[in-house]
N, C-alpha and C positions, 0 to 999 in steps of 0.2 A: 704675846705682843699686845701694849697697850695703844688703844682707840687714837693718842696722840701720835705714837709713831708710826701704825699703821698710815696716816695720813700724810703722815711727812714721807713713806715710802712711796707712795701713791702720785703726791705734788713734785715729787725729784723730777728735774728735765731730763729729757731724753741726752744721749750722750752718744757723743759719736765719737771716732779714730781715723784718720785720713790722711796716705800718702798724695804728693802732687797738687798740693794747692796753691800755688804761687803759676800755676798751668791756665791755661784757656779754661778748660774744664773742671777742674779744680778747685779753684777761685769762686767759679758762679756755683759750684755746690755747694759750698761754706757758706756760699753768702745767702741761699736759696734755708737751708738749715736753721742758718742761723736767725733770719726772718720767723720761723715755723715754732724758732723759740728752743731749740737745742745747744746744748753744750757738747763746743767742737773746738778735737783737739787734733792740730797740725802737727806732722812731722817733716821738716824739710830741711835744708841746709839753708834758707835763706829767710828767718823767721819773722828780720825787720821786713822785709819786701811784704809777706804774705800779711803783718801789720797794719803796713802803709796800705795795701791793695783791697785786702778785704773789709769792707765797709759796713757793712750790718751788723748789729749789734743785740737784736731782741734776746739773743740768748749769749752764753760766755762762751769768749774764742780766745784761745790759747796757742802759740804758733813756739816750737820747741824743734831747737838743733837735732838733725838727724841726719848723718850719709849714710844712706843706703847700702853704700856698696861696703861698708865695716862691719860685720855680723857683732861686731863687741860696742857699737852704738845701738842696734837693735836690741843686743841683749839687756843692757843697762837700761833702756828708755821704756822695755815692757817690766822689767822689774819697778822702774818706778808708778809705771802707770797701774801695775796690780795693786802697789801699795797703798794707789790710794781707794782701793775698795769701791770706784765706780762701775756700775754694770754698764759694758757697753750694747747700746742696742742697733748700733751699725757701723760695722767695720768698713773702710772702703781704701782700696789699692788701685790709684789713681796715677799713681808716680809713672812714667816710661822714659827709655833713651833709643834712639833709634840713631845708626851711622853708615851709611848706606856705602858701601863696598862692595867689590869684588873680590870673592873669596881668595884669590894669590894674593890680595892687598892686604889681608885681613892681621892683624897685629893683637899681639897679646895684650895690648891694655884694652882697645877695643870690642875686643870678645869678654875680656873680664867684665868692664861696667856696664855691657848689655845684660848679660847675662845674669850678675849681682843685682841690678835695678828691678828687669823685668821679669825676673824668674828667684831666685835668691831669696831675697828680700818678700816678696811675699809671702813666700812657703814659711819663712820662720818667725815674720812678722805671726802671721796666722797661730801657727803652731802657739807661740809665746804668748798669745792673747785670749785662746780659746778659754783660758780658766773664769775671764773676765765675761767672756759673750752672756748677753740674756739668753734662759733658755728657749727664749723665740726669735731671738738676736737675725739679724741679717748681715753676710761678708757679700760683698761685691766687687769681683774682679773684671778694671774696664782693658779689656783684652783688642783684641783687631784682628779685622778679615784675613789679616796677613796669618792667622792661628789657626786658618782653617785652611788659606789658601797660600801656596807657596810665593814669596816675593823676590825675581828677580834682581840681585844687586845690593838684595840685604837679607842673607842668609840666614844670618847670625838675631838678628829681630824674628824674622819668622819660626824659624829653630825655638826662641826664646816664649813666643807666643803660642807654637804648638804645644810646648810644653805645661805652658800655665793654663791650658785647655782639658789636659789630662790631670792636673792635679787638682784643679776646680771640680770637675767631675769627679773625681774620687772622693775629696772628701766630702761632698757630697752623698755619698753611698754609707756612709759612718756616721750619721742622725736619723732620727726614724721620723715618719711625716708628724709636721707642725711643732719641730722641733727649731732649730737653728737652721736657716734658711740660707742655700747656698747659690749666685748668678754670675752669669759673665755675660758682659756686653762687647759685643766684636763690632767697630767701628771701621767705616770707612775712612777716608779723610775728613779730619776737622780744620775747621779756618783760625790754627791757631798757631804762635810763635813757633811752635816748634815745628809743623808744618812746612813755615817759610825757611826756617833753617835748613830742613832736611833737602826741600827744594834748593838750595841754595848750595846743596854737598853732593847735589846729581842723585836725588832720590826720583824713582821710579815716577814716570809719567802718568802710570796705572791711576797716579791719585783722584786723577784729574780725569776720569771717565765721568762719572757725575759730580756733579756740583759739591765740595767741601760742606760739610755739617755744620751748624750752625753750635759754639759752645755752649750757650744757654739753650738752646733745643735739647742737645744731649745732656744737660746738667737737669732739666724737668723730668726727663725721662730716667733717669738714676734714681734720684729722690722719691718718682711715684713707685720703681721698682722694687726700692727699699721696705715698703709699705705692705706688699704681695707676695705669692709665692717663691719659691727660689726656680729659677728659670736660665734660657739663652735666649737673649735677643743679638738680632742682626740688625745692622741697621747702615743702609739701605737693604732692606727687607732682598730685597732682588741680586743683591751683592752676595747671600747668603746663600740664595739660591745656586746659585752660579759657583759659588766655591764649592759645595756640596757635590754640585754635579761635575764640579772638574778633579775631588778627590776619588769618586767615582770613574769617571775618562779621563785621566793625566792626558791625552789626545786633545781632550777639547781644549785645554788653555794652549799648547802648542797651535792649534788651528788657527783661535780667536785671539792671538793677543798680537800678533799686526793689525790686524782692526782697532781692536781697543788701544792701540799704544795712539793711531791716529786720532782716536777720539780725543785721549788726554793728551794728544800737543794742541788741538784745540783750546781745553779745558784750561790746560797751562796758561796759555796767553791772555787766558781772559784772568786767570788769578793773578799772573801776574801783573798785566794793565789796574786791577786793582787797587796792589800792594802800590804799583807807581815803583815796582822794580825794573 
């Protein structure tokens, strides 16, 4: 390799891959990246929106057709992103669908696009990209308490998030250290569209025990985590706690969540006074 190209390897911008950017959280990541001076490339179904939305510009953003739930648009879209021989140096699966049922209600479309969005589609997203990762590359899977902690009235999401808890952590076990860096962040609730939707479809009052997360709070916290080693964060740190300790005593969420359902018809009213619902 000569002196000019090693330099031109060297000056290439960083380059990322990211589902869910057209999301609360999503959006202020790209746009947090793309400040930092990265080349960030969208996949979503909605790629004039994530256009029109995302504003920063210091590095190149690219927003490219994708549903999730077709594994023959994943295949195609990582076939072409191998070809173009970029090294990615952060993967991020950002995308979620959550629909908050009771399991007699539960319907096969339903259980399909959860299940395809939030579990699916990462696994072969991942799989189909690892040839591209640097080999110091970072994947980050933004997961939910619900992955640790069972959710009343939406089975089918927690179900979907336990599972992407287990595959995070496995592949994980398949890089040796300082290799490709593997995290998942389990979020509480955030104050974001999809939030209010869910609320709006009879999603668990749970949300609303503390305060909704801020999407730019969690969008700085992604981006520094992408930086560092591969890890779990929780976030409310204490929400973490608590699910831990109640996969441990399945008892204690039976005990505690008359209590806590009262906190979050509280926490409700005050979201909802908000939104000005």
């Amino acid at each position: 390799m000569n002196l000019f190209s090693f330099r031109k390897k060297v000056t290439e911008p960083s380059f990322a891959v990211m589902t869910g950017g057209t999301g609360g959280i999503g959006s202020e990541v790209a746009e947090i990246l793309l400040e930092q001076g990265w080349d960030v490339l969208l996949l979503t179904r909605h790629p004039q929106k994530a256009k029109d939305q995302i504003q920063s510009r210091n590095g190149k953003f690219e927003s490219i057709y994708c549903d999730l739930t077709k594994p023959s648009d994943l295949e195609a879209l990582s076939a072409s992103i191998l070809k173009k021989h970029k090294t990615i140096r952060f993967l991020l699966h950002c995308a979620g669908k959550i629909q908050p049922e009771f399991t007699k209600n539960i319907t096969h479309s339903s259980l399909q696009e959860q299940m395809t969005v939030n579990l699916t589609s990462p696994i072969l997203l991942t799989s189909q990209l690892l040839p591209a990762l640097s080999p110091n590359g970072h994947i980050i899977f933004v997961n939910s308490i619900a992955g640790v902690m069972p959710l009343q009235g939406s089975s089918i999401y927690s179900a979907t998030k336990f599972g992407l808890r287990g595959f995070a952590r496995s592949l994980a076990l398949e890089f040796k250290p300082k290799t490709i860096r593997i995290s998942s962040i389990f979020l509480a609730a955030v104050d974001t569209q999809m939030l209010e939707e869910e609320t709006r479809e009879g999603g668990s009052v749970l949300n609303f025990v503390s305060q909704p997360l801020s999407p730019r709070y969690v969008a700085n916290l992604i981006v520094r985590t992408s930086k560092g080693a591969g890890r779990e964060i929780f976030l409310p740190k204490i929400d973490g706690i608590f699910a831990h300790a109640c996969l441990i005593m399945p008892r204690l969420l039976q005990i505690s969540t008359p209590l806590l359902e009262k906190i979050g018809q509280v926490g409700l009213k005050r979201f909802l006074k908000k939104r000005g619902i």
